[in-house]
C-alpha positions, -999 to +999 in steps of 0.1 A: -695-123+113-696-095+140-720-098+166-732-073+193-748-078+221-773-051+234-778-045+273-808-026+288-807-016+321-837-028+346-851-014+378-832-032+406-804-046+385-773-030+401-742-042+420-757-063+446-775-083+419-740-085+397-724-097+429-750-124+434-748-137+400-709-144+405-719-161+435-738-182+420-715-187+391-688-196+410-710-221+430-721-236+390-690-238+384-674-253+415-704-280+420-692-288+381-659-293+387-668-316+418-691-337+400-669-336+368-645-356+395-668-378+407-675-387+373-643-396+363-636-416+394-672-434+391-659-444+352-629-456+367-643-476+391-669-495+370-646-496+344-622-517+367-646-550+360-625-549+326-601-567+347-622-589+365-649-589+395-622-595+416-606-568+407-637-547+409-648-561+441-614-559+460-614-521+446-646-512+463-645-532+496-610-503+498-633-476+493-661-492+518-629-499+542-623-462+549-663-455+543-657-432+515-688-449+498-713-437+527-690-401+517-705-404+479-738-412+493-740-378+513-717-355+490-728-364+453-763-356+458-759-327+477-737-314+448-760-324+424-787-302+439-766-275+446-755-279+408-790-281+392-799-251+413-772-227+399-777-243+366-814-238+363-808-198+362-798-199+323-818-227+312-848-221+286-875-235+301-900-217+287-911-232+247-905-195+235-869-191+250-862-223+237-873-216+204-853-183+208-820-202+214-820-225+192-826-192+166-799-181+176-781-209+171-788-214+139-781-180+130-746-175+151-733-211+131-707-209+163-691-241+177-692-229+211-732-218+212-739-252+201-721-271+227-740-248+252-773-263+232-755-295+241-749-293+272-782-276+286-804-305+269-774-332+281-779-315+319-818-318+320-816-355+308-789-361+337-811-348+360-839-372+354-815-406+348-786-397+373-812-393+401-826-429+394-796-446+388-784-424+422-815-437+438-809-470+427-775-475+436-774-462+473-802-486+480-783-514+465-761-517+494-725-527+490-708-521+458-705-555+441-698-570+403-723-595+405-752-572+418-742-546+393-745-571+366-777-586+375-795-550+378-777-545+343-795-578+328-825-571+344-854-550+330-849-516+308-814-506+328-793-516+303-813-488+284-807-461+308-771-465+312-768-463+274-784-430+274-768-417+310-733-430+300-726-408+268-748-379+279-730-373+316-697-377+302-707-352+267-721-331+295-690-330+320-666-323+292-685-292+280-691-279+308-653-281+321-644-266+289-666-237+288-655-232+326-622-228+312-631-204+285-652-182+307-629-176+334-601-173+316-583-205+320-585-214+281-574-185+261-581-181+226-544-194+218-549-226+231-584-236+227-581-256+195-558-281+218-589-276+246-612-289+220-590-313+210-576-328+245-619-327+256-625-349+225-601-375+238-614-376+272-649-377+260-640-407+233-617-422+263-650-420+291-670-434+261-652-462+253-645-475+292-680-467+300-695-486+276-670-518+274-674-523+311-715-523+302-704-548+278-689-566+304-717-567+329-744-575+304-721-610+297-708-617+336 
């Protein structure tokens, strides 16, 4: 099915305006890819308690050793922010855009629109859990195995890791991959294998995340 899209021309839209809006596209996309990082690492990390505490423990005292945990602290929020920022420009707030969208969805049947579906309800979820369990965490202090797995068998947090786990790493992998396709990184030749190669990482982040929850809900 052919689709065409229809541009109108408003007062005060013009080349400053275009320029911006790569700006801030780039700055999307660049905060993405940075977080994206810092996810993967962060999944590593926790995951390492597969191994043992020790193994966890001695892992993080390295990072603490050269301070790049009081780096995180500073850094990840920061990009967060930015992130959100550039972000919120295309997000449906508004009941009537969302209603709009998801329309559109429905009528368009396209894999791609959907995952943007995905990924803007995934990003405003992330917001609200990955600035508590960002709040959370920098006030814990040291990164330990045993404090992580009492604060994991106390209370509802075993709750909100289940929910922040899948959605931050369903949202990461989207977003990477429709980075790739916009700028022109994944062309049309190999996108099938993008799909595919996202898939595994996502199922790969899912399976280490939630096994090393596993593993501090039974430490």
């Amino acid at each position: 099915m052919a689709v065409s899209l229809v541009t109108v021309d408003r007062p005060g839209v013009g080349r400053g305006t275009c320029r911006a809006d790569a700006v801030w596209d780039w700055v999307q996309v660049l905060s993405g890819l940075g977080l994206a990082l810092f996810l993967a690492f962060h999944t590593l990390l926790t995951a390492s308690v597969l191994l043992g505490a020790g193994v966890l423990d001695a892992v993080a005292g390295g990072l603490e050793a050269v301070h790049l945990d009081t780096l995180a602290h500073w850094t990840v929020p920061v990009l967060f922010l930015v992130h959100f920022v550039a972000a919120a420009r295309k997000v449906p707030f508004r009941v009537r855009e969302q209603r709009v969208l998801w329309a559109q969805a429905r009528m368009l049947r396209h894999a791609d629109t959907w995952a943007w579906v995905v990924q803007a309800a995934s990003g405003m979820a992330v917001l609200l859990l990955g600035v508590i369990h960002m709040w959370t965490t920098i006030n814990a202090g040291a990164i330990a195995a045993a404090t992580s797995a009492a604060r994991v068998q106390s209370g509802g947090w075993v709750v909100l890791y289940l929910l922040l786990a899948p959605l931050g790493q369903a949202h990461a992998v989207i977003g990477v991959y429709r980075a790739g396709v916009k700028w022109g990184f994944i062309q049309d030749t190999c996108r099938a294998q993008a799909v595919r190669l996202g898939l595994y990482v996502l199922a790969g982040g899912l399976v280490l995340s939630l096994a090393a929850l596993v593993r501090y809900a039974t430490l």
